[in-house]
C-alpha positions in Angstrom: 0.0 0.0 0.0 1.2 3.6 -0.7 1.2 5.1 2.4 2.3 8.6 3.3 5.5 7.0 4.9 6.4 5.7 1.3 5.7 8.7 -0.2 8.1 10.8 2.4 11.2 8.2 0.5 10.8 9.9 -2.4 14.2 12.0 -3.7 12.6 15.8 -3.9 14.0 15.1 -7.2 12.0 12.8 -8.7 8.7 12.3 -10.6 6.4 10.8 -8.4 5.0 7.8 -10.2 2.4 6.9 -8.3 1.0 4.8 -10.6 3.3 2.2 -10.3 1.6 0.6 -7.3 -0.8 -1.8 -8.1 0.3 -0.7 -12.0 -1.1 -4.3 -13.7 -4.5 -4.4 -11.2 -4.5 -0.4 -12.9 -3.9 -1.6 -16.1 -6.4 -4.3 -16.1 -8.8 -2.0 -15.6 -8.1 1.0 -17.8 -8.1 -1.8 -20.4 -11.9 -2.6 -20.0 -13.0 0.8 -19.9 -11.0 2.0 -23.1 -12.6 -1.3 -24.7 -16.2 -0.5 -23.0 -15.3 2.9 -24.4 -14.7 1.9 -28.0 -17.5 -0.5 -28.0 -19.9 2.2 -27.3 -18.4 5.0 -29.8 -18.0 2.8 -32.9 -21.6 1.6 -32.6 -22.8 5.4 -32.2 -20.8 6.0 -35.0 -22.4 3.4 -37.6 -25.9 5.4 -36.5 -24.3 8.6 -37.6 -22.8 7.9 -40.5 -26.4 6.2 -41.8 -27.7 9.2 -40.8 -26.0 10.8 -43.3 -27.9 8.9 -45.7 -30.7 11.6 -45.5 -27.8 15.0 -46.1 -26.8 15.5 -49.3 -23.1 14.7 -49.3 -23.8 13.8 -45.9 -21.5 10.8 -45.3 -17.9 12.9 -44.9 -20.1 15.8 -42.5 -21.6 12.9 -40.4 -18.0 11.9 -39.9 -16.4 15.3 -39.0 -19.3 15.9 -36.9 -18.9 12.8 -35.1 -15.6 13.0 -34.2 -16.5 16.1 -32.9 -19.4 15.1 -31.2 -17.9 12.4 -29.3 -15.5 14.2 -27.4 -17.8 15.1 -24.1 -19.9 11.6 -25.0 -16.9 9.6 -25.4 -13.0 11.3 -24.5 -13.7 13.6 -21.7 -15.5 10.7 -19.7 -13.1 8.2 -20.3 -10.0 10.3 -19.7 -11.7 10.6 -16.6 -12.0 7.8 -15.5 -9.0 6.3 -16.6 -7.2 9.3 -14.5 -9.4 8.4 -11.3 -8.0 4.7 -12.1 -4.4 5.7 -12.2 -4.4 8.2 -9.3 -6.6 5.6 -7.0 -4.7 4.8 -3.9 -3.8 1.3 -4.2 -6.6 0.1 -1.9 -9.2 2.1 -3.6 -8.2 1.0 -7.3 -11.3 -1.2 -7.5 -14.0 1.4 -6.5 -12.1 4.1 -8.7 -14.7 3.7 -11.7 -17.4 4.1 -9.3 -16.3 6.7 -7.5 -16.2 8.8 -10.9 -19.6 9.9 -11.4 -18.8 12.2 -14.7 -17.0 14.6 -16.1 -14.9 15.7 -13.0 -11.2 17.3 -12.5 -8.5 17.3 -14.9 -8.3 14.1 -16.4 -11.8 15.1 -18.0 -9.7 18.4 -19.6 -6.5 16.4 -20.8 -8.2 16.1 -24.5 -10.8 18.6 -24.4 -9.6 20.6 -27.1 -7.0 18.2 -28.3 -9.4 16.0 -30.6 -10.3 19.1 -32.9 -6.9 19.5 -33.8 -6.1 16.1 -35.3 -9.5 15.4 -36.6 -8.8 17.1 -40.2 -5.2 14.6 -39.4 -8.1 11.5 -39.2 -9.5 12.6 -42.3 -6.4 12.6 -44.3 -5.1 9.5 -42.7 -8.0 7.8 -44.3 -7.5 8.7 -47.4 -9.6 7.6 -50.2 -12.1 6.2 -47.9 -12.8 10.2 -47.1 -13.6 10.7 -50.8 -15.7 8.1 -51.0 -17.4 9.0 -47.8 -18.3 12.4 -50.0 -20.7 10.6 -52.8 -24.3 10.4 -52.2 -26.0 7.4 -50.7 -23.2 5.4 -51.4 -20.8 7.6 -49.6 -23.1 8.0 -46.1 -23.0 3.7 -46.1 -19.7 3.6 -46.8 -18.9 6.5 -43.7 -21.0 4.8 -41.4 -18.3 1.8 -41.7 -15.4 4.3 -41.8 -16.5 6.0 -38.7 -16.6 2.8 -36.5 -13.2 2.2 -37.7 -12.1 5.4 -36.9 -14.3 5.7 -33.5 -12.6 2.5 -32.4 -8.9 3.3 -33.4 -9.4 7.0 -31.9 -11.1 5.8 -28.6 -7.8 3.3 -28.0 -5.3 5.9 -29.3 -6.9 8.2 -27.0 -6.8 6.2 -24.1 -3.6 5.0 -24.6 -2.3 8.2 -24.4 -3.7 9.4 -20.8 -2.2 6.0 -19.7 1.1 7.3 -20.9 0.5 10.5 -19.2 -0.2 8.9 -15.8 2.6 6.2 -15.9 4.7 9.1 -16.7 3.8 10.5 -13.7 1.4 13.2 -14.7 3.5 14.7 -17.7 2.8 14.2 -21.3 6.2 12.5 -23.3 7.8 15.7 -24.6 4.4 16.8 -25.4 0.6 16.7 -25.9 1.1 15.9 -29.4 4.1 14.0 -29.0 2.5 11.6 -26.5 -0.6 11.5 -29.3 2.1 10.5 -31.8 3.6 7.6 -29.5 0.2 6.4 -29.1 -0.8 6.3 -32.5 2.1 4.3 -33.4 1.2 1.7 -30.3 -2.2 1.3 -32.0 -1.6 1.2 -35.2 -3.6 1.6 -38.5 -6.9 3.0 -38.4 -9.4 -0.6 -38.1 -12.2 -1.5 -36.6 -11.0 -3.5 -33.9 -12.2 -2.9 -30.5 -10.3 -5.0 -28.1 -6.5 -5.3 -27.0 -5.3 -3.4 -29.5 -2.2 -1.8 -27.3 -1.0 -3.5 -23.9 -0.7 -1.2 -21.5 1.6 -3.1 -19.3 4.3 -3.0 -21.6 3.7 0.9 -22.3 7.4 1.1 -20.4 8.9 -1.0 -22.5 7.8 0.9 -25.5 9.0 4.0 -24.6 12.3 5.1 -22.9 11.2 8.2 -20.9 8.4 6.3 -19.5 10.7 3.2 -18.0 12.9 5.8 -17.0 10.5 7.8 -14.8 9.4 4.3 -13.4 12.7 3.1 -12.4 13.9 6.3 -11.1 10.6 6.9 -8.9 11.2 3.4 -7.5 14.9 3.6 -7.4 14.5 6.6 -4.9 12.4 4.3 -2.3 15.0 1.7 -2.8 18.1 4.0 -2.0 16.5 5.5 0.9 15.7 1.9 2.3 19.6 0.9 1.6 20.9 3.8 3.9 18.4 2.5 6.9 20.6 -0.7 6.1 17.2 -3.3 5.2 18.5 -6.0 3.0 18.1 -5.9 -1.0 15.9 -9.0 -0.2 13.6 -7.4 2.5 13.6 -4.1 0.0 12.5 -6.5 -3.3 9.8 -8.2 -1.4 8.4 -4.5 0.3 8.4 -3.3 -3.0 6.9 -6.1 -4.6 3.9 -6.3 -1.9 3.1 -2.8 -2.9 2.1 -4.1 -6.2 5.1 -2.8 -8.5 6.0 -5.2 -11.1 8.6 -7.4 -10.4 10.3 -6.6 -13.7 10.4 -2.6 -12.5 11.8 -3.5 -9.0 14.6 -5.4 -10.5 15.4 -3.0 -12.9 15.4 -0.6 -10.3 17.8 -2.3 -7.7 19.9 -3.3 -10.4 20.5 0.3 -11.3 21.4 1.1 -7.8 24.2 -1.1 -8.4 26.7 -2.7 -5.5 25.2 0.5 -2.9 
């Protein structure tokens, strides 16, 4: 458990990665509600694109304005609630959905004005599809497709990069977009698939300044447990209990070296 006696380890000079307690129990669930998430939008976005069948031209409007419209139905929601999952106390991680009864705090207004600026990107990354999405009839059935691809891909690249934010400790990689960019390429191509498409536990792995932020956060606890003299042994397993991956903790007390 992450107690305030933990926390007190912790060099003034490090990222606090809080998240890294209990990180695969967090992970788990940030997992089902991205999925739960993409479920939802992709299937709200076959109904708009058909409705596009009654606009002339309507197909490529019905999918700007969906992307747009999803954003406080779809990203501002589950932002927030993946946040509430990653900055849950360790013993609270399970009632952390619950406890988030809508759009509350700042993991709400992490992409509240971020989607806008890539959706003309979405468009374009489509590429023919968008064209055909223009013709009548044809175009609003073909959209209605389109748009649960690009619901499902978005609400997973979306997700994906809040759960970078948090296991960065609450700092985007570099930047908004840059963090965007890392989770785009986690994801993938734009498809309709609505399940698994990232793993979350091997975010770290993936990128550098992530594992980086990890090891040093834990590293900090460890060193400060070596000068009070407890055994590696003691230190592994207290760390361990606290639900940081075992990987993390050995990389960690392997950086510390012979100290």
């Amino acid at each position: 458990m992450a107690t305030a006696t933990t926390n007190a380890m912790i060099s003034l000079n490090t990222v606090p990665v809080t998240a890294v307690y209990g990180l695969e129990d967090r992970n788990r669930m940030v997992r089902v509600v991205i999925q739960d998430y993409a479920v939802c939008h992709a299937a709200a976005d076959v109904a708009v694109g058909l409705a596009g069948l009654f606009i002339p031209g309507g197909g490529l409007a019905a999918m700007a304005a969906s992307i747009a419209g999803q954003v406080p139905l779809v990203y501002r929601p589950m932002a927030a609630k993946i946040s509430a999952i990653y900055q849950a106390e360790p013993n609270e991680v399970t009632d952390s959905i619950v406890q988030v009864g809508g759009i509350v705090g700042a993991g709400a207004d992490l992409v509240a004005d971020f989607l806008s600026e890539i959706a003309g990107e979405l468009i374009q990354e489509v590429g023919s599809g968008s064209l055909l999405a223009a013709l009548p009839v044809l175009g609003s059935i073909f959209a209605a497709g389109l748009d649960a691809a690009i619901g499902a891909t978005l609400t997973w690249r979306v997700g994906t990069m809040v759960s970078i934010y948090w296991q960065n400790g609450g700092e985007w990689v570099g930047d908004r977009r840059t963090t965007y960019e890392i989770a785009r390429r986690l994801v993938g191509k734009i498809s309709p698939t609505v399940d698994d498409r990232v793993s979350l536990d091997g975010i770290a792995q993936s990128v550098p300044q992530v594992m980086q932020r990890q090891i040093d956060f834990v590293k900090s606890m460890a060193r400060t447990l070596l000068a009070a003299e407890t055994p590696r042994t003691m230190i592994r397993d207290l760390l361990i209990k606290q639900g940081i991956p075992i990987d993390l903790v050995d990389l960690a007390l392997g950086a510390l070296g012979s100290l």
